[in-house]
VOVEXZA-831573 format. One record per residue (C-alpha): x, z, y; residue in three letters. Coordinates in steps of 0.2 Angstrom, whole numbers, plus 5000, padded with zeros to 4 digits. Each point is the difference from the previous one (the first is absolute). Layout:
BEGIN
XZYALA...
This chain:
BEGIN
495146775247UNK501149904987UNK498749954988UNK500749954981UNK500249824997UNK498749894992UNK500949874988UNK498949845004UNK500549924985UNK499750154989UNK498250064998UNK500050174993UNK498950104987UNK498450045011UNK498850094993UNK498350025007UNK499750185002UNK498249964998UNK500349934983UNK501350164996UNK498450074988UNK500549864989UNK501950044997UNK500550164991UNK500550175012UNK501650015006UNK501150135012UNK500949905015UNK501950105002UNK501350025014UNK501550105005UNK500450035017UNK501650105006UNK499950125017UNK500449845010UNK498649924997UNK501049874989UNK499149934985UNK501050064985UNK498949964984UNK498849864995UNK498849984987UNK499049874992UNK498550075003UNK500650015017UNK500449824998UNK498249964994UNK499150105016UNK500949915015UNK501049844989UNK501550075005UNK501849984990UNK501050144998UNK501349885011UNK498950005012UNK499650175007UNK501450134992UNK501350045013UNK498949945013UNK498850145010UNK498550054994UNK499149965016UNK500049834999UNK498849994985UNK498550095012UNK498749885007UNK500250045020UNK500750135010UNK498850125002UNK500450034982UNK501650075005UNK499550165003UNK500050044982UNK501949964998UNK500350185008UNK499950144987UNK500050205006UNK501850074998UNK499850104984UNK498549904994UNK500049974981UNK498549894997UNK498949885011UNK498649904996UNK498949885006UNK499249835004UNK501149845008UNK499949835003UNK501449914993UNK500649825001UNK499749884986UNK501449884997UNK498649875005UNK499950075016UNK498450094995UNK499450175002UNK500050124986UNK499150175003UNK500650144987UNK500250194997UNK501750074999UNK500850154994UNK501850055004UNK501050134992UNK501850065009UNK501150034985UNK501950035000UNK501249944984UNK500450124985UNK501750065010UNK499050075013UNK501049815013UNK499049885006UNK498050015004UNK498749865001UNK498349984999UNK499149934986UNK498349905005UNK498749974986UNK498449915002UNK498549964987UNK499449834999UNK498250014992UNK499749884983UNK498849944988UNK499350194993UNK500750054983UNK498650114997UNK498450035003UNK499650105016UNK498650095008UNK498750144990UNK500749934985UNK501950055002UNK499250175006UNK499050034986UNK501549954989UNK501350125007UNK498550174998UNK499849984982UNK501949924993UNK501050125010UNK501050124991UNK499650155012UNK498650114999UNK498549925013UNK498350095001UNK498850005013UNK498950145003UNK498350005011UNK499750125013UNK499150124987UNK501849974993UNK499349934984UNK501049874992UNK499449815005UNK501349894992UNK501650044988UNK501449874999UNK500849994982UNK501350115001UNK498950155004UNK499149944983UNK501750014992UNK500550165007UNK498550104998UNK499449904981UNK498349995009UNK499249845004UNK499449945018UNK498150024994UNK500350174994UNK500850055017UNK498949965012UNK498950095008UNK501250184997UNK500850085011UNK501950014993UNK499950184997UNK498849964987UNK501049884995UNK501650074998UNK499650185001UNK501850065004UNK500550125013UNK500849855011UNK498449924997UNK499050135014UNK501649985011UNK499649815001UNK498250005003UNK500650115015UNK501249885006UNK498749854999UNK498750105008UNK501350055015UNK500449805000UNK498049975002UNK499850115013UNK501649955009UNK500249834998UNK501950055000UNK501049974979UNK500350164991UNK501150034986UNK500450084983UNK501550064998UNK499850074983UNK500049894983UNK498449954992UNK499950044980UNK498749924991UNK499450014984UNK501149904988UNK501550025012UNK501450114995UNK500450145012UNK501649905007UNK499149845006UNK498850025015UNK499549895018UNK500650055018UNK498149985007UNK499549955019UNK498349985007UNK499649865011UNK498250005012UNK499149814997UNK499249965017UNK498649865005UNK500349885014UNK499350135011UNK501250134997UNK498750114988UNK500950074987UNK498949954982UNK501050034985UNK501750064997UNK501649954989UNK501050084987UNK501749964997UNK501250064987UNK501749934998UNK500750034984UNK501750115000UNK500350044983UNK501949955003UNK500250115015UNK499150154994UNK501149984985UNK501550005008UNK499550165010UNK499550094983UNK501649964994UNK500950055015UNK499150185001UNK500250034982UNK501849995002UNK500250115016UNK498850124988UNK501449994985UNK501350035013UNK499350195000UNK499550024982UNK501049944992UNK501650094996UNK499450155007UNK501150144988UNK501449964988UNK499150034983UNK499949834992UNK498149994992UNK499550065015UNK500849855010UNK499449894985UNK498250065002UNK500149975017UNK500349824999UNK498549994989UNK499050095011UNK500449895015UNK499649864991UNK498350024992UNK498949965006UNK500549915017UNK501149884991UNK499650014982UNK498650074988UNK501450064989UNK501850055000UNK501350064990UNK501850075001UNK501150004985UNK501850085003UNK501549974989UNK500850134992UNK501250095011UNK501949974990UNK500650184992UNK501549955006UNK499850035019UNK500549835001UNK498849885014UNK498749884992UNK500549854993UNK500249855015UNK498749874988UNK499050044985UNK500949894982UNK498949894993UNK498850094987UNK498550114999UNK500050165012UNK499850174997UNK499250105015UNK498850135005UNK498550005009UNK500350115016UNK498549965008UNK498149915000UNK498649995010UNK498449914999UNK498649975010UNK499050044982UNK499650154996UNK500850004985UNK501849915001UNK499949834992UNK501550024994UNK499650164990UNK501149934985UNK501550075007UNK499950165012UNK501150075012UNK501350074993UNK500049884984UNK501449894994UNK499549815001UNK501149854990UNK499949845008UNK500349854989UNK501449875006UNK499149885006UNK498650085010UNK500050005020UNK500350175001UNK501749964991UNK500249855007UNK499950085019UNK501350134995UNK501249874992UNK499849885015UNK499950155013UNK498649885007UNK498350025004UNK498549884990UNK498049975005UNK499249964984UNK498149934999UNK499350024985UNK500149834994UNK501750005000UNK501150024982UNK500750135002UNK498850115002UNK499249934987UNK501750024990UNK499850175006UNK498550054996UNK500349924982UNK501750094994UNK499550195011UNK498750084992UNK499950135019UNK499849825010UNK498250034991UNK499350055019UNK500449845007UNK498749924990UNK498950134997UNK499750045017UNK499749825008UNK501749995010UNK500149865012UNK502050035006UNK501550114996UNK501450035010UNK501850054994UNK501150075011UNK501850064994UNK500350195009UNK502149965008UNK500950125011UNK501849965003UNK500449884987UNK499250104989UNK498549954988UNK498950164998UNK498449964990UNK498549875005UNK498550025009UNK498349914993UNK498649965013UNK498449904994UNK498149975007UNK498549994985UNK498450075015UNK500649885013UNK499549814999UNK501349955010UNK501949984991UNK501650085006UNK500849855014UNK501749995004UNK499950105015UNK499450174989UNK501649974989UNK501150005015UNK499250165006UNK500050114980UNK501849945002UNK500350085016UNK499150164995UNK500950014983UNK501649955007UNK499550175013UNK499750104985UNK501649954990UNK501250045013UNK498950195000UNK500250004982UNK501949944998UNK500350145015UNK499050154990UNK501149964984UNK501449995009UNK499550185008UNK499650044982UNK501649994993UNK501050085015UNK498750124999UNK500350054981UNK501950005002UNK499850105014UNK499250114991UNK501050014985UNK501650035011UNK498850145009UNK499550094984UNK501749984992UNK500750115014UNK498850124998UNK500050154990UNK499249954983UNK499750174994UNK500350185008UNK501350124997UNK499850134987UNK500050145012UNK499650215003UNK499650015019UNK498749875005UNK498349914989UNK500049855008UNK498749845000UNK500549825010UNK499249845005UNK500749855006UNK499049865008UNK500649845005UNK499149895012UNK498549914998UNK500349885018UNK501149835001UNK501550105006UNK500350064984UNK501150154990UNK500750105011UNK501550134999UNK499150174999UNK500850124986UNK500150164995UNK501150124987UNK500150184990UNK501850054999UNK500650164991UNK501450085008UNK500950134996UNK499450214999UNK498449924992UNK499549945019UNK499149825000UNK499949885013UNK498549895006UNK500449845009UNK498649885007UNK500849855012UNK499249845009UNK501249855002UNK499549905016UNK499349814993UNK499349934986UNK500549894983UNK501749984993UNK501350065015UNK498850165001UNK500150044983UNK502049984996UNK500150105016UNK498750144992UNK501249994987UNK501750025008UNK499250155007UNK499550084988UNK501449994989UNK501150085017UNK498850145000UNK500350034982UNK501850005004UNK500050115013UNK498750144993UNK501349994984UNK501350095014UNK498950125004UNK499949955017UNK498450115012UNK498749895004UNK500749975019UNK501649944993UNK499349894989UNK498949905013UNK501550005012UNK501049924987UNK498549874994UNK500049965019UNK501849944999UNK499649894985UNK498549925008UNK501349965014UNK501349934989UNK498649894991UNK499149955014UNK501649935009UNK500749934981UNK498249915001UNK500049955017UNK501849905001UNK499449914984UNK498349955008UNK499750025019UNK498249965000UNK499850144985UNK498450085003UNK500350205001UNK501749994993UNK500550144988UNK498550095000UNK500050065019UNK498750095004UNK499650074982UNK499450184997UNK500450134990UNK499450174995UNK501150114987UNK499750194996UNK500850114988UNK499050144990UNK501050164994UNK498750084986UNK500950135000UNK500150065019UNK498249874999UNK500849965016UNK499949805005UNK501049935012UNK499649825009UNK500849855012UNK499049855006UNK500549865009UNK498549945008UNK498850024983UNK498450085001UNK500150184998UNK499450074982UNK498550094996UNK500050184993UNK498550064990UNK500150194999UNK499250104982UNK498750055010UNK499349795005UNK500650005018UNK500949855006UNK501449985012UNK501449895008UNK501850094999UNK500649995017UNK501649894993UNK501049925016UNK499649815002UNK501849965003UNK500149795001UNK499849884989UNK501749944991UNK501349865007UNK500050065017UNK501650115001UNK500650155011UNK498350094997UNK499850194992UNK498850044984UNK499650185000UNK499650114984UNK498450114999UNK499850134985UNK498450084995UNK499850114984UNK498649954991UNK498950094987UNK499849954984UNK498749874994UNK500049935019UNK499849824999UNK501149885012UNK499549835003UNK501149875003UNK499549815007UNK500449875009UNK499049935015UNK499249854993UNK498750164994UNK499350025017UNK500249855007UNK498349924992UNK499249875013UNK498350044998UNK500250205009UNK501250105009UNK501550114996UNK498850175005UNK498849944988UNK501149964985UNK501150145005UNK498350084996UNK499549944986UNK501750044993UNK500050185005UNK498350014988UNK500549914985UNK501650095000UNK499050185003UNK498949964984UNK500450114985UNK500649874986UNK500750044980UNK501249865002UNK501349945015UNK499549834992UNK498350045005UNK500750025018UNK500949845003UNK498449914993UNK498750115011UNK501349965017UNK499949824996UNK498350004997UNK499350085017UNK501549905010UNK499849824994UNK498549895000UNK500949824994UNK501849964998UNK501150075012UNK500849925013UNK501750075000UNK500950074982UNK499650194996UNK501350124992UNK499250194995UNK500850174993UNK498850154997UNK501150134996UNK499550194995UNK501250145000UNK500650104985UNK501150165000UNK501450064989UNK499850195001UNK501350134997UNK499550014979UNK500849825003UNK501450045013UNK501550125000UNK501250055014UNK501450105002UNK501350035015UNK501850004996UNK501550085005UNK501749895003UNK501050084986UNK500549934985UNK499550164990UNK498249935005UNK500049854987UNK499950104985UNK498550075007UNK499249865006UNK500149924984UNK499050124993UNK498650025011UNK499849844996UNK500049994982UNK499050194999UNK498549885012UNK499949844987UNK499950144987UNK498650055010UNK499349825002UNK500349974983UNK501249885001UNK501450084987UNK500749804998UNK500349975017UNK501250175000UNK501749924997UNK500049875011UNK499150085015UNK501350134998UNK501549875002UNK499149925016UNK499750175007UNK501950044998UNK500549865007UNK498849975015UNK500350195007UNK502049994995UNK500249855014UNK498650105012UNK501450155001UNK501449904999UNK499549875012UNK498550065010UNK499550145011UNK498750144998UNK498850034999UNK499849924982UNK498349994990UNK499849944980UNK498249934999UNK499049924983UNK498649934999UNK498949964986UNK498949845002UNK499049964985UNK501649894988UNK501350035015UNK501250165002UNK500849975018UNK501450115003UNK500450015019UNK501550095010UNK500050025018UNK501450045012UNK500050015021UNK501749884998UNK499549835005UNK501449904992UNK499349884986UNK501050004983UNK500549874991UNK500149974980UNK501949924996UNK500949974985UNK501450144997UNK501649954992UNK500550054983UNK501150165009UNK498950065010UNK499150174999UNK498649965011UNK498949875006UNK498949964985UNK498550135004UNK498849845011UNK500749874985UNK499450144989UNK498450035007UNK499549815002UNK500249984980UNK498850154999UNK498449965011UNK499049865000UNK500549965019UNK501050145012UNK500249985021UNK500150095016UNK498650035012UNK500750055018UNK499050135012UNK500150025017UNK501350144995UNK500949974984UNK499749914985UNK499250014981UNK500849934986UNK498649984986UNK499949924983UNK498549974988UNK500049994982UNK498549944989UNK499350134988UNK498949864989UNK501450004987UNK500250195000UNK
């Protein structure tokens, strides 16, 4: 083999590896490539074998081995990542040089070449004392917990920081066992463990964290247990360990409180509930106290402010919780209105939108404390920290959220004011969301109530009683309505409708609708008609809706339901359509309770499909109730068992109707309903024939004379001498154009409904008349003109054979 030159005139460093105990320790370092090729040389390299780097790199590693046999260690494994061992190596001198290697296979940052890195240990003049005394050293100085236990598993010996941990001295150990000790539950577990170790001779371990006394709860050990053995293999005495991991059982605390605020916090949109939540969260696994204090919500309806100005700050305490029984901030309660002066930390956090940790040597909490007479509790009850977090959601500031620790020793860190700053930043954005689902809410609600019907009709043929309840869940106001309508004849119609959807679209929809079926009962149109024609609208909206805003949810109202009945008092006959509502409920005189058997027909806006009529007479005093669906729909029992419970509340006798609506609620609704509820308890009156007058007319002129004075001889009889003239001039007129322009049969009917005098005449001629404006010539065409001046409002009500042209005229004046 080529063997390395050997300069004669050159005599290299040489030191005497029996004298190396006088130099100082050192670490020998080379780099070899895959090849074999010496990359790397360093001088400790240089002062083993007296080589120069210029003398070995780039040539191959082998050369620097004593003799051949040697060789066989230049072959690594494939795969291999380490080797070590002993070779003999050539000294520059010529000389042989015995010493361990290791070699490491590494590969450059970039994942390119691969080499191996060779490191030896050449032995120097000790630094430090060695042996029993080094031993000794590392027992007591070490900052782990080491105790050893005899093999009645009574403490022997106790190392420094088991004295620090536990506040007890070595001397006042020994001789206990641990759970006499420490007498905590983990304590048992341990002297299990050690006893397993004993009798094993194999480790055991804790995996639970050791509290002792003076510790706070957050700081513990991760303890092992290690069998001590004699030269013969006997095991004699075993080893405690704890390992202190404070910082790791920290970081876990922090990470399971936040998964835990994940699901409390923000749990329902009501804002002192989300505040309190916060609170509760954080006391008492973060802090020992916690505040929230909200700014005022702007009367405006405009967002918070982005930054609070400079200056002091009005707010109101939303929430507090304490790990004392007694709140130590009892100076301002929830509820309360608190000032903050300009230059405390709580206005300073909302002016900065920043977060601060404050010891209580800092100035300003003394500043604090001095100018705020309810900063009294930081003082008073020993606080070692505060932390003040500003509550933002969306560029919003919302109030601040104050966090401080007065029953545990050790002081807020940097990490717990990362973590209330997530959990109030989780709790702002619940907060800013249940504002902002406030205010929808209440203009929801104003637009709902302001389409409803304020007060009811002044009215003969129905006492009636209503309830409308709006939604207590996160979907909001929906669109349910319902209506009274006098019509003509002294009838009334009862409406109750369901708009699909929930908030603002629902509620303009409700309203649309309602002011349709206005329109349409103010025709006179049967029940069928007027559903068949609501149908149309709901189309027309729904397709206005749905070319304006493709992804409009339930365009229009599709799928709405209706329910629309018309009550005669004086046939008592009631007539009804639905378009896929809930049929109504009929209480009879007598208490028993029924569904009328109205066709479903299908709910509005989808077109082409029938609504069929179904009339029932019904005797007077029945009771008719009217609802929508969000009634029996109640999530905690099923439609038979509210149906049910229905049925008996509306079978119970009861002075008032008010009484009824209140008892329905009452037996149907356990909490807030999920879906907006519209009732109508209606009962049945009856005009009798003291109050109606009928008679059948011939079509002969000579037959107005005496139709005028049936009529006035019958409001003689009612006593109602005022209204003779101008009943006699309707009369005349209304049965002149019935023979001149209608068909027999013909009938004149009044009635008399408490401050109401309706005149009616009725012919089989379907042909509507119309009022027009007769020129100055003309001997005709001012009777309609005539009769509108008379009567408080006139129209024409059409039959399934002929027509009834009536007009009413109020008898409060007469």
């Amino acid at each position: 083999m080529e063997r390395l030159p050997t300069p004669p005139d050159e005599r290299p460093d040489k030191p005497d590896v029996s004298d190396a105990s006088l130099e100082s320790a050192y670490t020998a370092t080379a780099t070899i490539d895959e090849q074999g090729i010496v990359t790397g040389w360093s001088e400790g390299a240089r002062r083993l074998l007296g080589y120069v780097p210029s003398e070995v790199v780039g040539r191959p590693a082998v050369r620097l081995l004593a003799d051949e046999a040697a060789g066989t260690a230049r072959h690594t494994p494939a795969g291999k990542e380490r080797w070590s061992g002993t070779l003999a190596l050539r000294h520059r001198d010529g000389r042989r040089v015995e010493t361990g290697l290791l070699a490491h296979r590494r590969s450059s940052p970039d994942g390119g070449v691969t080499e191996w890195l060779v490191v030896s240990a050449v032995a120097g003049r000790p630094r430090t004392p060695a042996g029993e005394a080094l031993r000794e050293w590392t027992f007591t100085q070490s900052p782990d917990i080491l105790a050893i236990f005899d093999t009645d598993l009574r403490l022997v010996g106790a190392n420094a920081g088991m004295e620090r941990a536990l506040s007890l001295t070595e001397s006042e150990m020994q001789g206990l066992h641990l759970t006499e000790i420490a007498p905590y539950p983990v304590s048992d577990e341990a002297e299990r463990k050690m006893r397993l170790a004993l009798e094993t001779g194999e480790p055991q371990y804790v995996e639970a964290y050791i509290r002792p006394t003076g510790v706070s709860p957050e700081r513990g050990w991760s303890t092992s247990f290690a069998p001590l053995k004699d030269p013969d293999g006997r095991v004699c005495a075993v080893c405690l360990t704890a390992h202190d991991r404070s910082g790791e059982y920290l970081a876990r605390q922090r990470m399971l409180l936040l998964n835990e605020a994940g699901s409390r916090i923000g749990t329902t949109l009501d804002i002192a509930h989300t505040a309190q939540e916060l609170a509760d969260v954080a006391v008492p696994q973060l802090a020992d106290f916690a505040a929230v204090d909200l700014l005022d919500v702007p009367q405006t309806g405009d967002e918070p402010a982005a930054a609070q100005a400079p200056g002091p700050v009005t707010m109101r305490r939303a929430a507090l919780r304490s790990v004392a029984e007694e709140s130590p901030d009892s100076l301002v309660a929830v509820g309360d209105t608190i000032v903050y002066p300009a230059l405390s930390p709580p206005a300073e956090c909302l002016t900065t939108g920043r977060a601060a940790l404050y010891e209580m040597t800092d100035s300003a909490i003394a500043r604090w404390a001095a100018q705020d007479p309810g900063a009294a509790w930081i003082r008073e009850y020993g606080t070692r920290s505060v932390m003040v977090v500003p509550m933002r959601a969306r560029g919003n500031t919302l109030g601040v959220a104050l966090f401080s620790r007065h029953r545990r020793r050790e002081p807020f860190e940097s990490d717990d004011l990362l973590l209330a700053e997530e959990l109030t930043a989780r709790a702002a954005v619940s907060i800013h969301n249940a504002r902002r689902y406030t205010r929808e809410r209440t203009t929801t609600m104003t637009l709902q109530r302001s389409l409803l019907p304020h007060t009811l009709p002044d009215q003969a043929a129905l006492d009636i009683a209503s309830r409308y309840l709006p939604a207590g869940t996160r979907a909001g106001v929906g669109g349910d309505w319902f209506d009274v309508i006098p019509l003509s004849g002294a009838r009334v119609a009862l409406v109750v409708g369901d708009v699909v959807g929930h908030g603002i679209r629902a509620s303009a929809t409700m309203g649309r609708l309602r002011t349709a079926v206005r329109t349409l009962a103010d025709v006179d149109l049967p029940p069928d008609e007027l559903l068949t024609h609501l149908d149309d609208l709901v189309l027309h909206l729904s397709a206005d809706e749905g070319s304006a805003d493709p992804a409009a949810e339930t365009a229009g109202g599709i799928g709405t339901t209706c329910l629309y009945a018309v009550y005669d008092p004086v046939s008592r006959r009631c007539t009804l359509a639905r378009a896929g509502h809930p049929p109504p409920a009929v209480v009879t005189p007598e208490g028993a309770v029924y569904f009328l058997d109205v066709p479903a027909g299908p709910p509005l806006g989808l077109g082409g499909l029938p609504f069929e009529t179904f009339e029932t007479e019904l005797p007077e005093g029945s009771v008719l109730a009217l609802y929508t669906d969000g009634l029996l729909e109640i999530r905690d029992r099923d439609i038979d068992e509210a149906l049910d419970k229905m049925f008996a509340a509306l079978a119970l006798p009861a002075a008032t109707l008010e009484t009824v609506c209140d008892r329905v609620l009452t037996s149907l609704l356990t909490h807030r309903p999920d879906d907006d509820i519209a009732l109508l308890i209606a009962r049945t009156r009856a005009l009798h024939a003291d109050r109606v007058a009928a008679w059948d007319l011939a079509s002969d002129p000579a037959v107005v004379a005496q139709a005028r004075k049936n009529a006035t001889d019958q409001l003689e009889a009612w006593g109602l001498d005022d209204a003779v003239f101008i009943t006699e001039l309707m009369v005349s007129e209304l049965v002149t154009n019935a023979i001149r322009y209608g068909h027999p049969p013909i009938q004149l009917r009044l009635i008399h409904e408490n401050s109401t005098l309706i005149c009616e005449v009725s012919d089989s001629s379907s042909t509507t008349p119309h009022m027009r404006r007769a020129r100055t010539f003309d001997e005709g065409g001012r009777g309609l003109l005539l009769v509108a001046q008379l009567s408080e409002r006139w129209g024409t009500r059409h039959a399934a054979v002929g027509k009834t042209i009536w007009a009413e005229q109020s008898l409060s004046g007469v």
